[in-house]
C-alpha positions in Angstrom: 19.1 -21.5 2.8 20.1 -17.9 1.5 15.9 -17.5 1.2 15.7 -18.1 4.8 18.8 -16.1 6.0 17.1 -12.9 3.9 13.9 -13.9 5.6 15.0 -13.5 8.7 16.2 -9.8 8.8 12.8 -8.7 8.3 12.4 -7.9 12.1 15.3 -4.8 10.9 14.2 -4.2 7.5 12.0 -5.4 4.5 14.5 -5.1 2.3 15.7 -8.5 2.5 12.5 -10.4 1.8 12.4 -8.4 -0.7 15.6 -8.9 -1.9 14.9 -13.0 -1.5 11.9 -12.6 -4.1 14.1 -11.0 -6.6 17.0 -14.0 -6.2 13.8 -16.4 -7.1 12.9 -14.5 -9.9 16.7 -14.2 -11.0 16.7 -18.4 -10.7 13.1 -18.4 -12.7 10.4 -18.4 -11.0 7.6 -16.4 -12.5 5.4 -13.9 -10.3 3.0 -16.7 -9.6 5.4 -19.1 -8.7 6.7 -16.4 -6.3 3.3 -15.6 -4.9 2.5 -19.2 -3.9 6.0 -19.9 -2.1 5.6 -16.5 0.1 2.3 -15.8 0.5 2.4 -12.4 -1.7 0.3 -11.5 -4.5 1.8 -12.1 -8.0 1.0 -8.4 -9.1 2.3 -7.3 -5.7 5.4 -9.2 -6.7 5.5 -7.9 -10.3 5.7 -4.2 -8.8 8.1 -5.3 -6.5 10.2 -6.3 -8.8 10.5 -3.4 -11.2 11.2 -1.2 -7.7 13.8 -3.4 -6.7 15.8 -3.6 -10.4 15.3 0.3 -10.6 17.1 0.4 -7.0 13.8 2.6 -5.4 14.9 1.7 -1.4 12.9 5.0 -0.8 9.5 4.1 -3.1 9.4 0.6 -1.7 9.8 1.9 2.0 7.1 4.0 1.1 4.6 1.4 0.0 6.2 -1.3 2.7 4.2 1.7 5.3 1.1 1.7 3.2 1.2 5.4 2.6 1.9 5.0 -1.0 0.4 3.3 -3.6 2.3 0.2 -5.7 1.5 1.8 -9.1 1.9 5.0 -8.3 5.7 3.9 -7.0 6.0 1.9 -10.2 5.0 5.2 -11.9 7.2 7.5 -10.2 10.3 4.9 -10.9 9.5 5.0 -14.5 9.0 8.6 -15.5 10.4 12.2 -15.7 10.3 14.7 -13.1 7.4 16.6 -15.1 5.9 12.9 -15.6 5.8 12.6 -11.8 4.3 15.7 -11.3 1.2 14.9 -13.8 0.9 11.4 -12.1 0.7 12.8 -8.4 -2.0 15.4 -9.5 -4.0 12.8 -11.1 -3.6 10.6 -8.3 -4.8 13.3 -6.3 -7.6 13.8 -8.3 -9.2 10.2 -8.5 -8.6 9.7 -4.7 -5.4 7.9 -4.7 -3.8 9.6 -2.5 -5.4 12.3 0.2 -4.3 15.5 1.4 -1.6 14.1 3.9 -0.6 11.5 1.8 0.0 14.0 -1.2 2.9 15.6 1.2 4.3 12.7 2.2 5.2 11.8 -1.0 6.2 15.5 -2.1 8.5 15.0 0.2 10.1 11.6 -0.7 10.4 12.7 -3.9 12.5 15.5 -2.6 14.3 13.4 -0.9 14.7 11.1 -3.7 16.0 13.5 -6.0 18.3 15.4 -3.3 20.4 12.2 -1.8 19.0 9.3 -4.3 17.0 6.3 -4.7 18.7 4.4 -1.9 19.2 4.9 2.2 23.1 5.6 3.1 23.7 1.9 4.3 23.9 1.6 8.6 26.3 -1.5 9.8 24.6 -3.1 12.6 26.7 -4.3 14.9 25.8 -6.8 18.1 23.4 -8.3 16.0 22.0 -11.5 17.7 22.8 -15.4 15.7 19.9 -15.9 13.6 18.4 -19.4 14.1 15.9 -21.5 12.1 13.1 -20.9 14.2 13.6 -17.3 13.8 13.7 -17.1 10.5 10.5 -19.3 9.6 8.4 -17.0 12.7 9.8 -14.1 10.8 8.5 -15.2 7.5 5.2 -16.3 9.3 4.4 -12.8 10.5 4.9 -11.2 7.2 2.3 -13.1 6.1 -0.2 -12.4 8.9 0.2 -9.0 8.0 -0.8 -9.3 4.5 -3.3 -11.1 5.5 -4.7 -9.3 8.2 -4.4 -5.9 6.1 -6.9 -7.6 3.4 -9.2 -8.7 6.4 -9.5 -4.8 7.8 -10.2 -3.9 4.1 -12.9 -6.5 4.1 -14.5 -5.2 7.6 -13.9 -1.2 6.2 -16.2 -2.1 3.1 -18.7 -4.0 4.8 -19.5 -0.8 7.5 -19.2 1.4 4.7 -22.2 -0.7 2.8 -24.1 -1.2 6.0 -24.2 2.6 6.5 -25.4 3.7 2.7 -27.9 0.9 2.8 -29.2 3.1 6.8 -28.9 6.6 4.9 -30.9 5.0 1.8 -33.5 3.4 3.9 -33.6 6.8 6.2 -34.0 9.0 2.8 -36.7 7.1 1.7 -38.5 8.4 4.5 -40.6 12.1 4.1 -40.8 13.1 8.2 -36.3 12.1 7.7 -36.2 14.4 5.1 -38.5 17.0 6.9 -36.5 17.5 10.1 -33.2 17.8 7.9 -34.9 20.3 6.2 -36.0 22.0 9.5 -32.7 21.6 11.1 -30.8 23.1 7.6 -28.7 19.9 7.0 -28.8 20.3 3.3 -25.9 18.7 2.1 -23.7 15.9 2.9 -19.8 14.3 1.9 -19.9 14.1 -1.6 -19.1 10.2 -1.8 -21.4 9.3 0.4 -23.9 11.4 -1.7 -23.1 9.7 -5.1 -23.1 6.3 -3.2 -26.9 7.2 -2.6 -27.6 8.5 -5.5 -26.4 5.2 -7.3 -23.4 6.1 -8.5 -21.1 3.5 -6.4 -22.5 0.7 -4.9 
């Protein structure tokens, strides 16, 4: 029942799911355990977990939003200031985290380290009876989210494929290469270059 009643204020906040998949580790459960009673990935779970212990409200808002990266989170919860810095730079590096992205999180980590790891706590008040019904629908939709974030990955990667294997197939061709030539289009985006070139596939 207290697994439900925390499911249920996820409309407000995802803090208490969250804080339901750390009572179930607290009682035992391992990661996997976890993963097949809510619908979340163990290593998901794992990373959750060490956020939630550390008390990083802010980092796990952050990668709630999908504008920062679990291990990078886990990362920033573990280390130094200095540390941080290193870890954002080679984040930035590898492709991690773009351009806006990388200011986002300069900023959180501002934040962080100006007013702390957690939000200043907000009493509702008025807040509507929560029933069964709501709770389970609640739970539900967290789970279509997941699940529907994979499927857009899924669809992303398959037009990405379908449009190297176009520029491959167009390449191969002389009169292509000709009129790019002729119209001085000598260059392209770099990962779409090493895609063609065989470097990803």
């Amino acid at each position: 029942m207290s697994l439900v009643e925390n499911l249920a204020r996820r409309q407000h906040s995802s803090q208490d799911l969250l804080n339901a998949v750390q009572v179930l580790s607290d009682r035992g459960y391992t990661n996997v355990q976890i993963g097949q009673k809510t619908g979340l990935d163990p290593s998901y779970i794992q990373g959750i977990l060490q956020l939630l212990r550390a008390g990083e409200e802010r980092l796990i808002t952050a990668v709630e939003k999908g504008w920062l990266p679990l291990s990078l989170a886990v990362e920033i919860a573990r280390s130094s200031e200095a540390d941080v810095q290193i870890a954002m730079m080679e984040a930035y590096e590898t492709g991690t985290l773009k351009g806006d992205q990388l200011l986002k999180v300069r900023r959180l980590i501002d934040k962080r380290k100006a007013f702390g790891q957690k939000y200043q706590k907000v009493i509702q008040r008025n807040e509507k009876p929560m029933t069964a019904a709501r709770l389970a629908q609640t739970f539900q939709e967290e789970v279509r989210r997941q699940r529907l974030a994979i499927q857009k990955a899924d669809v992303a990667e398959q037009r990405l494929l379908f449009v190297v294997s176009a520029m491959r197939k167009l390449h191969s061709e002389e009169h292509f290469r000709t009129l790019l030539r002729a119209e001085g289009i000598v260059d392209m985006p770099k990962p779409l270059a090493d895609r063609l070139s065989g470097g990803k596939n």
